[in-house]
Backbone bond lengths (Angstrom), bond angles and torsions (degrees), N, CA, C in turn:
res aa  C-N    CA-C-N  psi(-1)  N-CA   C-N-CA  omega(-1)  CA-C   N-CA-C  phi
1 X - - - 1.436 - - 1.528 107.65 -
2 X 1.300 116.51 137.73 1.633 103.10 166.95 1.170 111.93 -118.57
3 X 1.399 112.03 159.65 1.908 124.69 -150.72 2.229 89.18 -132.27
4 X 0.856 84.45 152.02 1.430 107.97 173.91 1.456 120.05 -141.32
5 X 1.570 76.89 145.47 2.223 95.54 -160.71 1.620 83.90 -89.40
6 X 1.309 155.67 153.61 1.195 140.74 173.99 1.422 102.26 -141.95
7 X 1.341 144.19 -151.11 1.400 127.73 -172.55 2.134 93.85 164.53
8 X 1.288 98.80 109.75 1.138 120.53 171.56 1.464 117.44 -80.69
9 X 1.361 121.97 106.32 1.835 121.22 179.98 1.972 107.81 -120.50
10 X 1.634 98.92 154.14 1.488 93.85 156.34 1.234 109.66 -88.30
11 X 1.735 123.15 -163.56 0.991 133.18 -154.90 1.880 103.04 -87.31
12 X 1.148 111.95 -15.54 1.737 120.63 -176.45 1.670 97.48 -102.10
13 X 1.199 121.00 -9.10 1.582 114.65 -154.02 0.782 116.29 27.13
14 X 1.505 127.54 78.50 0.894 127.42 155.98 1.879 124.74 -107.00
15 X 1.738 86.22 -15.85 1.681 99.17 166.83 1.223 110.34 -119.37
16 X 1.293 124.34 111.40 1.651 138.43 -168.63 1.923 95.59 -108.02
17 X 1.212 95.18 126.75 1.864 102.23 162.79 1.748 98.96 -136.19
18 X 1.256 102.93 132.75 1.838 125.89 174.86 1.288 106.51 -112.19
19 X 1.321 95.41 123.13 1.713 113.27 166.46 1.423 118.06 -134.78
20 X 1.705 119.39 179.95 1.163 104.60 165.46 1.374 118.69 -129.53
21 X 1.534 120.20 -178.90 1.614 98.71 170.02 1.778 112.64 -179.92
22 X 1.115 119.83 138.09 1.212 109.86 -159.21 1.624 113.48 -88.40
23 X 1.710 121.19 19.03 0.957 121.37 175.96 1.390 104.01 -114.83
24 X 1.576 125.59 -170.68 1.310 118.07 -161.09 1.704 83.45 -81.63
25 X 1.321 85.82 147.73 1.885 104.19 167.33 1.957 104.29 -58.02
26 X 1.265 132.12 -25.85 1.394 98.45 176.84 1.511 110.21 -100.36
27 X 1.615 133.71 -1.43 0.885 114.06 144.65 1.521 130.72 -73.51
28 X 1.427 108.21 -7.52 1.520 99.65 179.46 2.058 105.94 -88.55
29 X 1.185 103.39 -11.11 1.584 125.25 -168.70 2.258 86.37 -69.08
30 X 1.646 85.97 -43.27 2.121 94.03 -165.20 1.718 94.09 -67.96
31 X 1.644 113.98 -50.69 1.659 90.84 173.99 1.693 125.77 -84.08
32 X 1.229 106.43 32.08 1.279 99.67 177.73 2.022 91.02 -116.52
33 X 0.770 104.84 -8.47 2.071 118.33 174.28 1.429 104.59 -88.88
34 X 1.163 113.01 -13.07 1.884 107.06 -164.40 1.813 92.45 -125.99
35 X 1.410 138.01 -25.47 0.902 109.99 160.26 1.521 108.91 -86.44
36 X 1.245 137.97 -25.39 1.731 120.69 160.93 1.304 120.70 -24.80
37 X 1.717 104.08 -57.63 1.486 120.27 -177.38 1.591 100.91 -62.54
38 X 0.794 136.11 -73.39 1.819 137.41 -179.36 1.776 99.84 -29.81
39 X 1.445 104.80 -62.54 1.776 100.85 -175.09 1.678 100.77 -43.71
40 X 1.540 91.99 -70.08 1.651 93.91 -170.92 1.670 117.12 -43.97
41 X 0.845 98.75 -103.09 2.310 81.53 169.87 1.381 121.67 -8.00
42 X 1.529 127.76 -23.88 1.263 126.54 -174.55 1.220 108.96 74.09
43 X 1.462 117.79 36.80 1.817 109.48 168.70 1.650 93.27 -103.86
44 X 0.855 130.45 19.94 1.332 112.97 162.61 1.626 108.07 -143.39
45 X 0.975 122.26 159.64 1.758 121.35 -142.45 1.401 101.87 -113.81
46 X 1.574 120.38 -20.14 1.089 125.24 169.91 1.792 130.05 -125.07
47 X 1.281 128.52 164.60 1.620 124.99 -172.09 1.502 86.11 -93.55
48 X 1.360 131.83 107.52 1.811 121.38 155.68 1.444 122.84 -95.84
49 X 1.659 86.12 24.97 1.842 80.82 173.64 2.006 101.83 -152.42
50 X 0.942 109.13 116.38 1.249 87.46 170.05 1.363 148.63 -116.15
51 X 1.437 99.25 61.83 1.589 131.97 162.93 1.582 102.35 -82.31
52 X 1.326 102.02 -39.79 1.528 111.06 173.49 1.623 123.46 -24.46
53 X 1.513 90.15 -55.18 1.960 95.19 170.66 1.099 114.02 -63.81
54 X 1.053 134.53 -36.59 1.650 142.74 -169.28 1.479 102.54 -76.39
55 X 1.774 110.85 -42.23 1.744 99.04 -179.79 1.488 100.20 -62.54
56 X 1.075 130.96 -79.63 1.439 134.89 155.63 1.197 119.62 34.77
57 X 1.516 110.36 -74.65 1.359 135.18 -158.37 1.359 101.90 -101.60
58 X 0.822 134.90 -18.09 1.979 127.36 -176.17 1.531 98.95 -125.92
59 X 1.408 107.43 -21.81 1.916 98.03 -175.83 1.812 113.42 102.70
60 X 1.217 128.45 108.49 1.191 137.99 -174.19 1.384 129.27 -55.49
61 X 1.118 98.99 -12.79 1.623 124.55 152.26 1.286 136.00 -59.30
62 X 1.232 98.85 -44.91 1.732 107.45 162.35 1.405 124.64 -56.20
63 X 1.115 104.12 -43.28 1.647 119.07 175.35 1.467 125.42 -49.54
64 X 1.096 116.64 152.45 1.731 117.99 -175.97 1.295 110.46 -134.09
65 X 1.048 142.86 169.03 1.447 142.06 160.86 1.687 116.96 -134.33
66 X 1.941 111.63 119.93 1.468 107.62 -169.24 1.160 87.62 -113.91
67 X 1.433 112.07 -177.37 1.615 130.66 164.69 1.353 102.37 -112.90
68 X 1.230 113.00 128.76 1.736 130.56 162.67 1.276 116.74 -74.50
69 X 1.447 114.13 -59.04 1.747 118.78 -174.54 1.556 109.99 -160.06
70 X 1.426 109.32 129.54 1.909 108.63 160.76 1.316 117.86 -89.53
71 X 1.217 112.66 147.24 1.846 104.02 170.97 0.944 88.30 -131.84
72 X 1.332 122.44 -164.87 1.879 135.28 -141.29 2.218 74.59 -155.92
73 X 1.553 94.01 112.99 1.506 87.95 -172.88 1.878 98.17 -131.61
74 X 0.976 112.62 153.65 1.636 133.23 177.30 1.281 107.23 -72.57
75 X 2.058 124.35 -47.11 1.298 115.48 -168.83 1.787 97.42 -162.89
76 X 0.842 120.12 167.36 1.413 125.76 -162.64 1.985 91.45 -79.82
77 X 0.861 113.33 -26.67 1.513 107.46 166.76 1.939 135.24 -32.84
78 X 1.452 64.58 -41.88 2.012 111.02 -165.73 1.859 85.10 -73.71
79 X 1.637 94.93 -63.30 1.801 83.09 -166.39 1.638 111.55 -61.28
80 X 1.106 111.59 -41.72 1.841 119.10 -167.31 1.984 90.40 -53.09
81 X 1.446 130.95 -31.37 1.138 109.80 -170.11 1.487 112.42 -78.39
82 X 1.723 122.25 -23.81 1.241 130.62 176.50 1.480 106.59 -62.75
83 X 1.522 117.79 -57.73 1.372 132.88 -177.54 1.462 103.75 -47.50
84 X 1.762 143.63 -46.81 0.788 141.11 -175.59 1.526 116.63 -80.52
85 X 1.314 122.69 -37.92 1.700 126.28 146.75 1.572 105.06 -18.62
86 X 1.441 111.51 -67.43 1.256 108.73 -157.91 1.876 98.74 -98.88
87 X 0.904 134.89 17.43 1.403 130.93 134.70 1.587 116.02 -73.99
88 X 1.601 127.97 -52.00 1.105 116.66 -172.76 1.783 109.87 -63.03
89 X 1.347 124.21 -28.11 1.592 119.72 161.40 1.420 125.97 -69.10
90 X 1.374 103.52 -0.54 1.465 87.39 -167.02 1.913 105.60 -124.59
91 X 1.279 111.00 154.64 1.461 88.55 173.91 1.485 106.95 -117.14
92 X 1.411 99.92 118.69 1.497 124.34 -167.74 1.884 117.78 -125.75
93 X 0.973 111.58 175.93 1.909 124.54 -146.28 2.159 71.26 -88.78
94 X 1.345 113.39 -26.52 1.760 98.88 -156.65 1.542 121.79 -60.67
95 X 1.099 142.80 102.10 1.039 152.66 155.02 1.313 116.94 -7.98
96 X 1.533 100.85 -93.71 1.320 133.09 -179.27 1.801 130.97 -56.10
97 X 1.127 120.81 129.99 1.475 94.63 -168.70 1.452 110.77 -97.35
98 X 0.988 113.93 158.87 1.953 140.48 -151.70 1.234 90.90 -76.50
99 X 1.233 140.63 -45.72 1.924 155.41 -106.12 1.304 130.67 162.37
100 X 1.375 120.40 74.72 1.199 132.78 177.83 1.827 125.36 -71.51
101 X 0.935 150.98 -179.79 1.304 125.02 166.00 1.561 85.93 -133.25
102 X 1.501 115.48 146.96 1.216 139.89 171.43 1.784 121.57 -18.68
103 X 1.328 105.82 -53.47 1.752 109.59 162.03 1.437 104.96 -63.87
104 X 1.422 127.70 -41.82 1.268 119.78 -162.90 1.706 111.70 -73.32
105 X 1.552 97.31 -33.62 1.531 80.56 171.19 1.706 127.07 -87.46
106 X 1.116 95.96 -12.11 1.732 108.82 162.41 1.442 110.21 -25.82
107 X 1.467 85.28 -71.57 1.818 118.17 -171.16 1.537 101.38 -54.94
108 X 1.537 129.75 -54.78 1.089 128.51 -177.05 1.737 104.27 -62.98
109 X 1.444 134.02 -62.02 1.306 94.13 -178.06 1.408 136.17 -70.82
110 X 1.490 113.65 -14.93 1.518 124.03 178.68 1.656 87.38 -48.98
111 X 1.031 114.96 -73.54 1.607 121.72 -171.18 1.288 116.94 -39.35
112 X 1.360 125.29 -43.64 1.524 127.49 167.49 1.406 110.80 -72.55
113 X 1.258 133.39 -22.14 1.463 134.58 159.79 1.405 122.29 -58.52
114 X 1.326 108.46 -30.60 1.339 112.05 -167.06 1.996 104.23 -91.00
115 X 1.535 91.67 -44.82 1.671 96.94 -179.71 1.994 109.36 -48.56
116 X 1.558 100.95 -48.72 1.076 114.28 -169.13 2.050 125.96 -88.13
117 X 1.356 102.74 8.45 1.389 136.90 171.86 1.513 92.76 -34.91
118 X 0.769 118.66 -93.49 1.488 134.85 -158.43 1.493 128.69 -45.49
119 X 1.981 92.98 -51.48 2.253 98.58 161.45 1.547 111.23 -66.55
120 X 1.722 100.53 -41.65 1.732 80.37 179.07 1.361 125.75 -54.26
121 X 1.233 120.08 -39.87 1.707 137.49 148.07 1.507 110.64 4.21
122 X 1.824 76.66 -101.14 1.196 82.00 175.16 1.864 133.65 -64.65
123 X 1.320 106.30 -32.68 1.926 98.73 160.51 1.901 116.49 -29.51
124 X 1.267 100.66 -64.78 1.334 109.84 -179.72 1.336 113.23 -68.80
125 X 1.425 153.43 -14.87 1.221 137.87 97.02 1.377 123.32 34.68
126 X 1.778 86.78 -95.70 1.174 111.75 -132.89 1.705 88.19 -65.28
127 X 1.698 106.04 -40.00 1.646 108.22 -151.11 1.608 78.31 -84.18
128 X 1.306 159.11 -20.24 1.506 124.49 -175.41 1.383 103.04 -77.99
129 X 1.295 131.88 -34.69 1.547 129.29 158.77 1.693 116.91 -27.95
130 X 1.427 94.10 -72.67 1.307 85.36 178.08 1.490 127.89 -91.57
131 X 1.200 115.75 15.86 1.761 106.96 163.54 1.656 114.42 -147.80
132 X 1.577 102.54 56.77 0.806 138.06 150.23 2.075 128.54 -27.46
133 X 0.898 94.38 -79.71 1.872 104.93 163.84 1.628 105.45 -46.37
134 X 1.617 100.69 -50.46 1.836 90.92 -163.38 1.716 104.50 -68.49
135 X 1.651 114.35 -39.40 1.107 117.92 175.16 1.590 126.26 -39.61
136 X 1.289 100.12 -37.90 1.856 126.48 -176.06 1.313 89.70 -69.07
137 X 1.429 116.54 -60.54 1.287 104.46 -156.54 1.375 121.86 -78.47
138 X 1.401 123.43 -21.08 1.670 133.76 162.92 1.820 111.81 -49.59
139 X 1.335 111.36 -42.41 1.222 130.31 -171.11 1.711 103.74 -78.82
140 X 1.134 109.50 -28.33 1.598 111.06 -167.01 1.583 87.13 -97.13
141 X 1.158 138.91 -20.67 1.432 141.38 161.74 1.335 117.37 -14.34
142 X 1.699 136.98 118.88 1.168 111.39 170.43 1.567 116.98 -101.62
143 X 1.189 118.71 168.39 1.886 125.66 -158.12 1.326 112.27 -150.32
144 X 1.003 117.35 121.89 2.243 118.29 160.94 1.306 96.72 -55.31
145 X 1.140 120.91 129.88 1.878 114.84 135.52 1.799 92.91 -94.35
146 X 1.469 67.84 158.53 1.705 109.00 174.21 1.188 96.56 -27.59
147 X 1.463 131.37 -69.33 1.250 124.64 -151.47 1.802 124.89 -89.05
148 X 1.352 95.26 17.24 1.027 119.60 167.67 1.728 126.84 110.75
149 X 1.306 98.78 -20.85 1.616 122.47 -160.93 1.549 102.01 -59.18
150 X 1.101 130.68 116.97 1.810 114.65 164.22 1.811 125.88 -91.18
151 X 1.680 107.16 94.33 1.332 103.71 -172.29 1.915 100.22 -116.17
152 X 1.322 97.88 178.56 1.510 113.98 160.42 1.815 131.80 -58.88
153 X 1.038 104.99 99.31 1.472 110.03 177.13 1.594 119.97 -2.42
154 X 1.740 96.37 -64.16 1.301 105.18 166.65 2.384 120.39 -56.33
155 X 0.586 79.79 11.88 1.657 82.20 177.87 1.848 112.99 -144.01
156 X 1.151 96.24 8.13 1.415 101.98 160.33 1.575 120.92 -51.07
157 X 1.674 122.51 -61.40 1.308 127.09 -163.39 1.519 116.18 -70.99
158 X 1.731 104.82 -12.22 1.581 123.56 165.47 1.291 95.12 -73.89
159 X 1.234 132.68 -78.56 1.055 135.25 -164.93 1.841 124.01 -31.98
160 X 1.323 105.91 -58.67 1.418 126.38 160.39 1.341 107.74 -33.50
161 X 1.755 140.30 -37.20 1.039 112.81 -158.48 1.373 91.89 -127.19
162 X 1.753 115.00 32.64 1.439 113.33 171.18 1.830 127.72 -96.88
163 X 1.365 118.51 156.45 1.661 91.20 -159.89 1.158 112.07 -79.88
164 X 1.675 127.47 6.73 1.597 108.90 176.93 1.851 90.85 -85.40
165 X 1.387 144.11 -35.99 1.136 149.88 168.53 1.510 104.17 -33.64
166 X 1.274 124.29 -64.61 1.320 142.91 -150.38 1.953 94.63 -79.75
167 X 1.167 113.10 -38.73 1.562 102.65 -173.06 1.484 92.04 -82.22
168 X 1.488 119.25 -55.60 1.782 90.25 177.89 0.795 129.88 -18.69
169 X 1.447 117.01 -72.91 1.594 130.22 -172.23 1.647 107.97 -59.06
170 X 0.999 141.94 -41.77 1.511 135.38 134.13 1.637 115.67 -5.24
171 X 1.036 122.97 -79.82 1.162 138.12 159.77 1.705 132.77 -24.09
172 X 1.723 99.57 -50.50 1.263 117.83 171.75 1.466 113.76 -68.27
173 X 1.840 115.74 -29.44 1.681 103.02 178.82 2.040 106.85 -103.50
C-alpha cells in the first residue's frame, strides 16, 4: 500500500499542518473541507483537526494541499512514523503527535492518570453514592465459576485465588 506524508499551507506559508493518508492527497484535501463544513454548522461536536481554526480564520480558500513523500508501507503504523519525522522538522499548526512509540505512550497515560486522579475519584464516588442498592444487588448476584463452585459475584476475586479454584485451573492446562 502506499501512504503519503502530505502538508497543508496558506498562500504565505505561514500556517503549515502535516498529515498522512493512504488516499490521494486531494481527495483527502475534499474530506478535510467537508469535515470543516460539519464543525462549522455544528454537526459535529468536536474540532479533529486543527487546521480547522486557521480555515476558519483566513478562509479555506487560501489553503493548498502538497505532497512531501510516498513510501510503500505494511500498515498505517509505518506511515504515522514517517508523518511524525516530518512533523518533528517542521514547524506546523499540529498539536497532536502522528507516532508515539510504546514507552512513550506508557508515559503519556501514566501522566493523564495522575493529572486526572482525583475527578475520577471523585466520579466513582459520586455514582457508588448514588446507586448504591443496584451495586448490592449485582454483588449479591449468584454465578457458576468455571470450576463449578456457585458463589456471589461479589466473592468471586476471593474465590479465584482459592486452592480448590487454583488446582482446577491446574487441571484445565
Amino acid at each position: 500500500m502506499i501512504g503519503r506524508v502530505y502538508k497543508i499551507t496558506n498562500a504565505a506559508e505561514s500556517i503549515v499542518y502535516v498529515g498522512s493518508t493512504t488516499e490521494s492527497i486531494h481527495r483527502r484535501f475534499k474530506r478535510h473541507t467537508y469535515g470543516f463544513k460539519q464543525w462549522q454548522d455544528g454537526k459535529a461536536d468536536r474540532c479533529h483537526s486543527m487546521i480547522y481554526h486557521s480555515f476558519l480564520k483566513h478562509g479555506i480558500d487560501s489553503f493548498k494541499i502538497s505532497l512531501i513523500t510516498e513510501h510503500e508501507i505494511d500498515n498505517p503504523r509505518q506511515l504515522h512514523e514517517f508523518e511524525q519525522l516530518v512533523i518533528d522538522q517542521t514547524s506546523c499548526v499540529n498539536k497532536n503527535a502522528a507516532y508515539r512509540t510504546d514507552e512513550q505512550h506508557r508515559e503519556m497515560v501514566q501522566q493523564h492518570y495522575q493529572r486526572n486522579r482525583d475527578q475520577r475519584l471523585e466520579k466513582v464516588r459520586q455514582y457508588s453514592g448514588a446507586n448504591k442498592e443496584k451495586i448490592k444487588a449485582r454483588m449479591s448476584e449468584r454465578i457458576e465459576c468455571g470450576c463449578g463452585i456457585i458463589l456471589s459475584r461479589g466473592n468471586l476475586a476471593p474465590h479465584r485465588r482459592s486452592k480448590q479454584h487454583l488446582r482446577w485451573m491446574e487441571e484445565q492446562t
